[in-house]
C-alpha positions as a LaTeX table, in Angstrom:
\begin{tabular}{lrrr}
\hline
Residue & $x$ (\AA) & $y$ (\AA) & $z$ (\AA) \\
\hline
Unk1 & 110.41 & $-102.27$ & $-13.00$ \\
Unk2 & 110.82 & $-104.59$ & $-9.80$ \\
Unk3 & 107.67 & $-106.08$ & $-9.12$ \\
Unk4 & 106.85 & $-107.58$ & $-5.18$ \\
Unk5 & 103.71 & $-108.95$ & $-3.18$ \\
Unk6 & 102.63 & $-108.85$ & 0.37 \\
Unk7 & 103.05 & $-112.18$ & 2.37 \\
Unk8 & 100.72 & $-114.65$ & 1.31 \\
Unk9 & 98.70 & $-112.40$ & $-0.54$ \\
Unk10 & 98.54 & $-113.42$ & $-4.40$ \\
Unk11 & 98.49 & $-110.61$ & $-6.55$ \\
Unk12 & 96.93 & $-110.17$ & $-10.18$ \\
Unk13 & 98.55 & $-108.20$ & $-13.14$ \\
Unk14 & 97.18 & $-107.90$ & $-16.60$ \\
Unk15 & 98.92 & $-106.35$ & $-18.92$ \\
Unk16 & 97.00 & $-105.26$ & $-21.69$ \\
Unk17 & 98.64 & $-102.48$ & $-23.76$ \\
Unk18 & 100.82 & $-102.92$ & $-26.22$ \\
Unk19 & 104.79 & $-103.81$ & $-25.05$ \\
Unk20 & 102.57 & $-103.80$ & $-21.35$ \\
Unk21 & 104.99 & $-105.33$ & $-18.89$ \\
Unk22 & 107.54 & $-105.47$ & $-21.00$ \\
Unk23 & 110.90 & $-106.69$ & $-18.91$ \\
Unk24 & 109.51 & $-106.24$ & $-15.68$ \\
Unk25 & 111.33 & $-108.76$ & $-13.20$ \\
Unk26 & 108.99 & $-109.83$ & $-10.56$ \\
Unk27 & 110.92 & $-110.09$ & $-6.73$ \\
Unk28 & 108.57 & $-112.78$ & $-5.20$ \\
Unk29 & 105.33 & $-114.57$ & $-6.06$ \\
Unk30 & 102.54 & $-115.87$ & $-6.19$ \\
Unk31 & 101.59 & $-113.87$ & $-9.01$ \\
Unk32 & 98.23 & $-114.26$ & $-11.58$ \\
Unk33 & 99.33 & $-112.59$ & $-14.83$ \\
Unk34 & 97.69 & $-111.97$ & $-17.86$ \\
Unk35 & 99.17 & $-111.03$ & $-21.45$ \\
Unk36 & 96.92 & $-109.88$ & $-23.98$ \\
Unk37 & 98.27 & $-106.82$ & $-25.23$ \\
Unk38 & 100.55 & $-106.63$ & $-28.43$ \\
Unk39 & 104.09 & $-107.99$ & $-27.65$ \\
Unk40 & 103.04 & $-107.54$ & $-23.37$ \\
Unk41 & 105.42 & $-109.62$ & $-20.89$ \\
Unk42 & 108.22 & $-109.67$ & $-23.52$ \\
Unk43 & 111.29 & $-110.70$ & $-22.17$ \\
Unk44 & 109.89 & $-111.29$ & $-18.80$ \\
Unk45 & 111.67 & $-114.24$ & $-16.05$ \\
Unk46 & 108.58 & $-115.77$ & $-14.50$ \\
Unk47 & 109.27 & $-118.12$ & $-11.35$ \\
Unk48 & 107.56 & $-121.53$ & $-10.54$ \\
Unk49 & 104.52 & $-120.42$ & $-8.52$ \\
Unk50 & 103.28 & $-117.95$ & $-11.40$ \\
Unk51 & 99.74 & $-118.30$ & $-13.24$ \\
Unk52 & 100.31 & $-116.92$ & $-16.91$ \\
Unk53 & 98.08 & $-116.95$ & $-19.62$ \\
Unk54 & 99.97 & $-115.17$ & $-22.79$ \\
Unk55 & 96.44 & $-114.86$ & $-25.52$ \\
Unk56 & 97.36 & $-112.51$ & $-27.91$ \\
Unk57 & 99.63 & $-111.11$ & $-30.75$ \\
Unk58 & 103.74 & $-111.86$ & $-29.44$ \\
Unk59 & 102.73 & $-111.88$ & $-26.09$ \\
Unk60 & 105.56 & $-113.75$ & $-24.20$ \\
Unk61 & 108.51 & $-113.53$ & $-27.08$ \\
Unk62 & 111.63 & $-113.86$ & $-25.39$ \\
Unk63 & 111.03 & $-114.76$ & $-21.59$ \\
Unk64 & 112.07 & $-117.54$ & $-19.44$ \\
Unk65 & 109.25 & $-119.41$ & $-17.61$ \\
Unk66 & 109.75 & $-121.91$ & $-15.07$ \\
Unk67 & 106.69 & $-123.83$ & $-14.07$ \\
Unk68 & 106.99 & $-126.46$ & $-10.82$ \\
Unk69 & 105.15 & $-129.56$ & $-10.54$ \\
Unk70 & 104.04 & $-129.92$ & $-13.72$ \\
Unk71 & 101.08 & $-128.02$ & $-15.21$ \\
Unk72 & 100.41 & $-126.33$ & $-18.90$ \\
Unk73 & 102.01 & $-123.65$ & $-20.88$ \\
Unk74 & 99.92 & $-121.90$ & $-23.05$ \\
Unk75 & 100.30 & $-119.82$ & $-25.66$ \\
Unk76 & 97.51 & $-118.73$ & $-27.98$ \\
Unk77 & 98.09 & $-115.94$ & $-30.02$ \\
Unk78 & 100.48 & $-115.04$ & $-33.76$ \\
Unk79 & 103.89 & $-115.37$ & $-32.23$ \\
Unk80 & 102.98 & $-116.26$ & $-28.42$ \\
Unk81 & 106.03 & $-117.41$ & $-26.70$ \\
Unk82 & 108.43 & $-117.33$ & $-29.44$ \\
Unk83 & 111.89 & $-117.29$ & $-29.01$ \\
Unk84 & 111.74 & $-118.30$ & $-25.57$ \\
Unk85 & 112.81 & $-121.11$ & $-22.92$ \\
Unk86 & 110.13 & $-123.08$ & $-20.60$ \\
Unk87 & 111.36 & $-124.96$ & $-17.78$ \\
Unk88 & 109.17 & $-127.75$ & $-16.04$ \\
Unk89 & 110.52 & $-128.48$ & $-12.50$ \\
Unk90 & 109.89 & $-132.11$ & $-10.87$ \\
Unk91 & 106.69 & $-133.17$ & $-12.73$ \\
Unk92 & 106.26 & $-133.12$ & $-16.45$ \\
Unk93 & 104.44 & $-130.34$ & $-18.31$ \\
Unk94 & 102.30 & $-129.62$ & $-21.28$ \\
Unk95 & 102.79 & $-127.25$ & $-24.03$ \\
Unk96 & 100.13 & $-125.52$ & $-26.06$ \\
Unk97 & 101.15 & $-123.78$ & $-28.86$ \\
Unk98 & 98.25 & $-121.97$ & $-31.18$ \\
Unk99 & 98.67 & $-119.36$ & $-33.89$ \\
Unk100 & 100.91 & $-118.11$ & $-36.73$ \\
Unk101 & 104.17 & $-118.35$ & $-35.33$ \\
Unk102 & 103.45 & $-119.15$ & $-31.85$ \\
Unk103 & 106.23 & $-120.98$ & $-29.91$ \\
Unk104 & 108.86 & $-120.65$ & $-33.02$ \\
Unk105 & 112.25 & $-120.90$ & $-32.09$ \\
Unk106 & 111.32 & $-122.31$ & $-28.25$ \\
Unk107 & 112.48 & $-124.62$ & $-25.75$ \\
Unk108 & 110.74 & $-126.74$ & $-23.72$ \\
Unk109 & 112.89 & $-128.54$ & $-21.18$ \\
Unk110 & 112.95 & $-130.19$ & $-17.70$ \\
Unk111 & 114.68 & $-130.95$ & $-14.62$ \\
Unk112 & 114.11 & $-133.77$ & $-11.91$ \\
Unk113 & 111.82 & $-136.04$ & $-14.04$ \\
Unk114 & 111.38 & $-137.97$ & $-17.02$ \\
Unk115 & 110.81 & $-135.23$ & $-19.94$ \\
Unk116 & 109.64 & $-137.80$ & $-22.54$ \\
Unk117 & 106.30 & $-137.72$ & $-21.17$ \\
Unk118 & 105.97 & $-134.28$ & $-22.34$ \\
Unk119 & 103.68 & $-133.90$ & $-24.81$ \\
Unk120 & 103.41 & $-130.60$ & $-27.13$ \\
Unk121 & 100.86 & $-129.36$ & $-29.54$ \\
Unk122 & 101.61 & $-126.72$ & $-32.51$ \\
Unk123 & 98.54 & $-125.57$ & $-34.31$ \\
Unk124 & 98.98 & $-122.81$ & $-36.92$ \\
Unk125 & 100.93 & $-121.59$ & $-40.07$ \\
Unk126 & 104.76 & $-121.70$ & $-38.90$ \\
Unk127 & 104.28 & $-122.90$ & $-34.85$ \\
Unk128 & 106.83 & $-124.39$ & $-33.40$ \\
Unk129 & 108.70 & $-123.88$ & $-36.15$ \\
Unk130 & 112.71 & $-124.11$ & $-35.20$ \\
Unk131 & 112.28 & $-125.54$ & $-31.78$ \\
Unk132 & 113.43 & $-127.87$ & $-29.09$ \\
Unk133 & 110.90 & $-130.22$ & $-27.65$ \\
Unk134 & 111.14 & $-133.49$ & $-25.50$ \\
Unk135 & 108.13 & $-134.83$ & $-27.55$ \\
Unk136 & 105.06 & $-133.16$ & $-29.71$ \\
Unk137 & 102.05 & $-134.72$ & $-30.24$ \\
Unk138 & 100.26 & $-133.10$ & $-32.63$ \\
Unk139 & 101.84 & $-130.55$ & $-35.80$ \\
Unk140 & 99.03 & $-128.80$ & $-37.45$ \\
Unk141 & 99.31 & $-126.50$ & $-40.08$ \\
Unk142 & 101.63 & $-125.89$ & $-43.10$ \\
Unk143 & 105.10 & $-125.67$ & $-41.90$ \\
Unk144 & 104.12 & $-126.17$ & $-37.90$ \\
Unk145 & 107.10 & $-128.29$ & $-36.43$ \\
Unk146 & 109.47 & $-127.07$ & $-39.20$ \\
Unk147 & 112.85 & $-128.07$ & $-38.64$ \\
Unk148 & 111.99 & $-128.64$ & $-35.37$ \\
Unk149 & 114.37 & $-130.89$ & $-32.78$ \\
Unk150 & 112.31 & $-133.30$ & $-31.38$ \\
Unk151 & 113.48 & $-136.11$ & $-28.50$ \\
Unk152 & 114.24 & $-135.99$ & $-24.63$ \\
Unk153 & 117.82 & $-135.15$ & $-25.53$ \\
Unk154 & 116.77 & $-131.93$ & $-27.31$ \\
Unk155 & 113.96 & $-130.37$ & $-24.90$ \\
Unk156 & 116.89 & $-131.28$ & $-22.25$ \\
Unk157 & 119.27 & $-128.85$ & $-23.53$ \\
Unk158 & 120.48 & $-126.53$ & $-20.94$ \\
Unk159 & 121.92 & $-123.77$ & $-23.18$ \\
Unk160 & 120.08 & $-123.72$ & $-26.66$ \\
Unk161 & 121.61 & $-122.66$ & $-29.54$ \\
Unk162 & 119.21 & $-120.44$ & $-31.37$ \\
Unk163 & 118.63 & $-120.99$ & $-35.00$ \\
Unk164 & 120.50 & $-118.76$ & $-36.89$ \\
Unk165 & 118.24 & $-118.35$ & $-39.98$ \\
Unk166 & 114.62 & $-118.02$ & $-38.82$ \\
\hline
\end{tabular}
């Protein structure tokens, strides 16, 4: 599904149903989307100007998100945002990871600024297990950071290698 707007005119999309949205790729932007329906927006490209809020059960698995001028990521829910690559473009970002598996096996990266001011925080069993971060904060919860790669020369990585055994 090719998804557009009108000039100027932001548009809102929530998808809500289970595997909602799934591998839509959006034409233009500005776009407000929410993903709260079982594994919604999976495997979705979302360009800089996009609002996303990804709030329930492996919403956001497998997408690429780019996100300009800095701003937050955020992704509450088991298995938000898993297995996918966030891109912060000319400012630093923040990543909020929150649930059983949520942001396991990501990447966090950045282009045009200094991305060991990132900061990241994994709360719940297993987040950010297996991932690539400039920098983390906080790691709460048995097993959250797990063989995580943490420094600025791992959340720069251009072409991750994912982990073969997660």
């Amino acid at each position: 599904m090719r998804l557009g707007y009108i000039q100027g005119v932001p548009q809102k999309l929530y998808c809500s149903g289970t595997k909602s949205c799934k591998d839509i790729t959006p034409v233009l932007g500005p776009l407000s989307l929410k993903c709260y329906g079982d594994s919604a927006c999976a495997g979705m490209k979302f360009g800089a100007s996009w609002k996303i809020s990804c709030t329930k059960s492996d919403t956001c698995k497998d997408i690429t998100w780019t996100k300009k001028g800095g701003g937050t990521f955020t992704c509450t829910g088991d298995g938000t945002c898993s297995n996918s690559r966030l891109i912060c473009v000319d400012k630093p970002c923040k990543l909020i990871c929150e649930g059983r598996h949520a942001c396991e096996n990501v990447v966090l990266s950045g282009k045009g600024w200094d991305n060991t001011v990132a900061t990241t925080t994994c709360k719940g069993i297993k987040a950010c297990r297996f991932a690539q971060l400039p920098r983390v904060a906080d790691c709460i919860g048995e097993e959250a950071c797990y063989g995580a790669k943490i420094g600025s020369l791992y959340g720069a990585s251009p072409n991750p290698s994912p982990n073969p055994n997660p």
